[in-house]
C-alpha positions as CSV (number, residue, x, y, z in Angstrom):
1,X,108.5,-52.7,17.4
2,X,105.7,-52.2,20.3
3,X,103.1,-53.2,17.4
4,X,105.1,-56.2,16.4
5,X,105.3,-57.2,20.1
6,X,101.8,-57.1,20.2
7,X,101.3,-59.5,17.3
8,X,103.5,-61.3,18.8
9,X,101.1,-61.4,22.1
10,X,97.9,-61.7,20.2
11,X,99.4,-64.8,18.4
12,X,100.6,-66.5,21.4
13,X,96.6,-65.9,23.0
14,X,97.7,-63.6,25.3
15,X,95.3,-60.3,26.3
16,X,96.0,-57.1,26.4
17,X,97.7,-56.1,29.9
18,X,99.3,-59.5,30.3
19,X,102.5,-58.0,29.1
20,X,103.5,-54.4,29.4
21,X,105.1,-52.9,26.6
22,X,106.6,-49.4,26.1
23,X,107.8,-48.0,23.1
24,X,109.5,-45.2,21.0
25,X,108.1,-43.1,17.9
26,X,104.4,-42.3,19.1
27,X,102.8,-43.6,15.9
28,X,99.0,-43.6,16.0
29,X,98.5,-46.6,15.5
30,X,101.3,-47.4,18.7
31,X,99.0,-44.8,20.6
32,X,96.1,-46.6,19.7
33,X,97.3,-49.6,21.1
34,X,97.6,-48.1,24.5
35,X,93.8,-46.9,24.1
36,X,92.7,-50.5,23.7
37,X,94.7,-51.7,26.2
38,X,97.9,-53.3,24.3
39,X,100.5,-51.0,24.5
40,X,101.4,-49.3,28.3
41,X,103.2,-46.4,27.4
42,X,104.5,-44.2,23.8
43,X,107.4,-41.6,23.9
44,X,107.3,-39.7,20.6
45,X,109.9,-39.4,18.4
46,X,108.1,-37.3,15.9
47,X,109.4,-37.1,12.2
48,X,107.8,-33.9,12.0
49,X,110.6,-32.4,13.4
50,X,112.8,-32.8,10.1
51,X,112.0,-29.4,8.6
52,X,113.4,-27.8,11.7
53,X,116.6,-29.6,11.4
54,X,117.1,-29.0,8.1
55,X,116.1,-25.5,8.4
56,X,118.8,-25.4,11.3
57,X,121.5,-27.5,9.0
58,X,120.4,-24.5,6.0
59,X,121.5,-21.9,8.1
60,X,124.4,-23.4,9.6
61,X,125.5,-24.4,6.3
62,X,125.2,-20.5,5.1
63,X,127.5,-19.3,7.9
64,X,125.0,-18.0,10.3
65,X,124.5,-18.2,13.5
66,X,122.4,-21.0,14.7
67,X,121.8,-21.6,18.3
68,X,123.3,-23.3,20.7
69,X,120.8,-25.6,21.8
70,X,117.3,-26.0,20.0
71,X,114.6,-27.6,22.1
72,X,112.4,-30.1,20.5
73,X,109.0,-31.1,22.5
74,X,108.1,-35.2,22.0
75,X,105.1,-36.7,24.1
76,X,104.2,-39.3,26.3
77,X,101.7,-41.6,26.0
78,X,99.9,-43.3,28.3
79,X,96.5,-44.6,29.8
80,X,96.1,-40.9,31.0
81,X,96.2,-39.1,28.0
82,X,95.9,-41.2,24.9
83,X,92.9,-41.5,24.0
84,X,92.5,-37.4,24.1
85,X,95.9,-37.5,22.3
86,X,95.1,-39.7,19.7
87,X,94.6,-37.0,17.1
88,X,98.2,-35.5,17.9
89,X,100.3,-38.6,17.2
90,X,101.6,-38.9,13.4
């Protein structure tokens, strides 16, 4: 949605910074946008973890013990770190 807002924004002749937007899933093409300027901050919600669930789900499923609590780690994006993090987001 945070690239649809900035459509939105570009449309209307706004520039980038004139609205701050934050959103969820940490695309690179979201994280991008807060390289150039567009976008003020990405939290990842990364697909990638889908194996692991289904892994998890698999041994569940086959009456094993599964643990309790399983940790994911997402990221943040922001003016700090995205352009060095650019190669990391999906």
């Amino acid at each position: 949605m945070g690239l649809g807002a900035v459509a939105a924004l570009k449309g209307a002749g706004k520039k980038a910074g004139d609205v701050k937007i934050i959103t969820v899933d940490g695309t690179r093409n979201a994280v991008q946008g807060v390289v150039d300027g567009w976008i003020s901050g990405v939290i990842e919600s990364n697909p990638r973890f889908g194996p692991l669930a289904f892994q998890t789900l698999d041994t569940f499923t086959q009456g094993k013990e599964v643990a309790q609590d399983i940790v994911i780690q997402d990221s943040a994006y922001s003016a700090d770190n995205a352009e060095q993090d650019l190669g990391k987001a999906y």
